[in-house]
C-alpha positions in Angstrom: -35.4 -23.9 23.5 -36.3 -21.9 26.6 -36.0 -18.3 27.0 -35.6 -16.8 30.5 -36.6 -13.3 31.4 -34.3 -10.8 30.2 -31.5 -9.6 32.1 -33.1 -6.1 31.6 -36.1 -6.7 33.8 -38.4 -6.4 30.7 -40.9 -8.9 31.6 -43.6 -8.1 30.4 -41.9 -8.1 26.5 -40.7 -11.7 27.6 -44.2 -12.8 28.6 -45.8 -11.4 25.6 -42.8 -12.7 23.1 -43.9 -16.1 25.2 -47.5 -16.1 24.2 -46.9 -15.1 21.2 -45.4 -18.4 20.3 -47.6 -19.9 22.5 -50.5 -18.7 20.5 -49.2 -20.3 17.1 -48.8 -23.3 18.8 -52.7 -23.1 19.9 -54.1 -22.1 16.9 -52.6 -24.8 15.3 -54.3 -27.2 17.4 -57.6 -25.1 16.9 -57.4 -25.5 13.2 -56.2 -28.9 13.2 -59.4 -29.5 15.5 -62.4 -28.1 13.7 -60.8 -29.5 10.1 -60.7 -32.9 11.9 -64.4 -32.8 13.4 -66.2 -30.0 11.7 -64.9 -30.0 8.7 -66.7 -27.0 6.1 -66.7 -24.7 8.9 -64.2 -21.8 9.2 -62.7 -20.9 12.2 -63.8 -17.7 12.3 -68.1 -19.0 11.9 -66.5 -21.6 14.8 -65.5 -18.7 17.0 -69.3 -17.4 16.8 -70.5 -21.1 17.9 -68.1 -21.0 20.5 -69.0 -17.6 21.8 -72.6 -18.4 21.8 -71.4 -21.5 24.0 -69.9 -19.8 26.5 -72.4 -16.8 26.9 -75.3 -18.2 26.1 -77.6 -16.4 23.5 -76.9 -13.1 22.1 -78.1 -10.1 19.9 -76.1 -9.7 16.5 -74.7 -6.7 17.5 -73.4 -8.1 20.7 -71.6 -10.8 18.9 -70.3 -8.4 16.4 -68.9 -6.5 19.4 -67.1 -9.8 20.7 -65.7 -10.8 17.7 -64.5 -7.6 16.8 -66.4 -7.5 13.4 -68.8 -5.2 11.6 -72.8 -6.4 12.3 -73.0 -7.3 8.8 -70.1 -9.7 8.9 -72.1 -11.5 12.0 -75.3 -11.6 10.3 -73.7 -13.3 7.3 -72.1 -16.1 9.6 -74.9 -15.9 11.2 -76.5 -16.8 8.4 -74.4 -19.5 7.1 -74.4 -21.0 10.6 -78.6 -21.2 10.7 -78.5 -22.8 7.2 -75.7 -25.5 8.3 -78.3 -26.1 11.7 -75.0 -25.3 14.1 -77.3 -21.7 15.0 -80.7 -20.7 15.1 -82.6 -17.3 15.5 -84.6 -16.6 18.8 -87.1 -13.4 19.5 -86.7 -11.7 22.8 -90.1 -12.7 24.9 -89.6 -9.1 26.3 -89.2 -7.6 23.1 -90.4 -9.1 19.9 -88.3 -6.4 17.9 -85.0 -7.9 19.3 -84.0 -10.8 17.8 -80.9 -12.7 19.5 -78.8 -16.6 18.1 -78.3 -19.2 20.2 -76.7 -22.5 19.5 -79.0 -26.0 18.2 -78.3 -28.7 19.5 -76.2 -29.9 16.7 -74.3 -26.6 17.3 -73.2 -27.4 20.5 -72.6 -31.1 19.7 -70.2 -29.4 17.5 -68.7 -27.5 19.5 -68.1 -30.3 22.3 -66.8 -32.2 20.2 -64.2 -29.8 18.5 -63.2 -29.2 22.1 -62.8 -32.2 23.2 -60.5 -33.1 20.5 -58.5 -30.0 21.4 -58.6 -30.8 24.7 -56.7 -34.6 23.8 -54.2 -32.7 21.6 -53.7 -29.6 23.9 -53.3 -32.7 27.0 -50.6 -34.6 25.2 -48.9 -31.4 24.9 -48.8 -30.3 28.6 -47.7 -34.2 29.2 -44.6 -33.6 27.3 -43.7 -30.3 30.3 -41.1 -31.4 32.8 -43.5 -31.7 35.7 -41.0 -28.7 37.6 -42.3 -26.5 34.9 -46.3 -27.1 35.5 -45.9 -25.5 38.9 -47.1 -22.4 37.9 -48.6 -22.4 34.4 -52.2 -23.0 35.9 -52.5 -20.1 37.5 -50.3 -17.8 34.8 -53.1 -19.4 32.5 -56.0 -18.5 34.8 -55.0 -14.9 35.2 -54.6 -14.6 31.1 -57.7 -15.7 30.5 -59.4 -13.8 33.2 -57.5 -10.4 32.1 -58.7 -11.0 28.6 -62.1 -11.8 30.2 -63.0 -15.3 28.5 -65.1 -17.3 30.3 -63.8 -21.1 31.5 -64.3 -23.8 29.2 -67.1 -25.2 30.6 -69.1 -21.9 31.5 -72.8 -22.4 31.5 -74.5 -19.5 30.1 -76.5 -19.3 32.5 -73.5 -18.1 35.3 -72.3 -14.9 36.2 -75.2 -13.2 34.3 -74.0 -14.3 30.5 -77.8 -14.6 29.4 -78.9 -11.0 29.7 -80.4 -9.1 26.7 -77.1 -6.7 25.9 
């Protein structure tokens, strides 16, 4: 079923009833993903890995800020995600007091992988768009993500000044 912009103008309502539904349809996919790979993870301790992926390490309170949580919350994912060996605890060399998390290895095997499923699910998806329709959902995609300030995919930490001691 496909909804066009209302005859009232209101497109901004249209785009956001849009990715809305959009956004159950990706969430979804991201639960289906990390139950299918990680499975005794919750998505929000796979949101932390997947932040410390993108931007590279970070102080607690930092990632509380991203994730919108109280510092305790972090430091108890945190926690859970340094006993599982997905996260490990680093001192800042400039500041011994400051202690910042940072993905293992395993940790961002993990996290690969979950996203490489999602990329094969979320693929087979965009397959199924009349070809007409793709035109524009690249760049309508970019500019969401951009406005919402998440970093590509494939980010390295170590671009556009992610690794610095926040």
């Amino acid at each position: 079923m496909r909804n066009e912009m209302p005859p009232n103008g209101d497109e901004v309502d249209a785009i956001t009833e849009a990715v809305l539904t959009a956004s159950r349809l990706l969430v979804g996919v991201s639960a289906k993903s990390v139950a299918a790979v990680a499975g005794p993870i919750t998505l929000p301790q796979f949101r932390l890995l997947v932040a410390l992926g993108s931007r590279g390490p970070l102080k607690l309170v930092s990632l509380a800020e991203m994730l919108g949580v109280n510092p305790s919350t972090a430091t108890r994912t945190v926690d859970r995600l340094v006993t599982a060996g997905w996260a490990q605890r680093n001192s800042n060399p400039e500041s011994r007091r400051e202690i910042t998390v940072s993905l293992t290895e395993a940790g961002r095997d993990l996290v690969d992988r979950v996203t490489e499923y999602r990329r094969s699910e979320i693929s087979a998806i965009v397959e199924r768009i009349p070809h007409e329709d793709r035109a524009g959902l690249v760049r309508a995609l970019q500019a969401f993500t951009e406005a919402g300030e998440e970093p590509p995919p494939r980010a390295s930490p170590y671009d556009a000044g992610l690794t610095e001691w926040r």
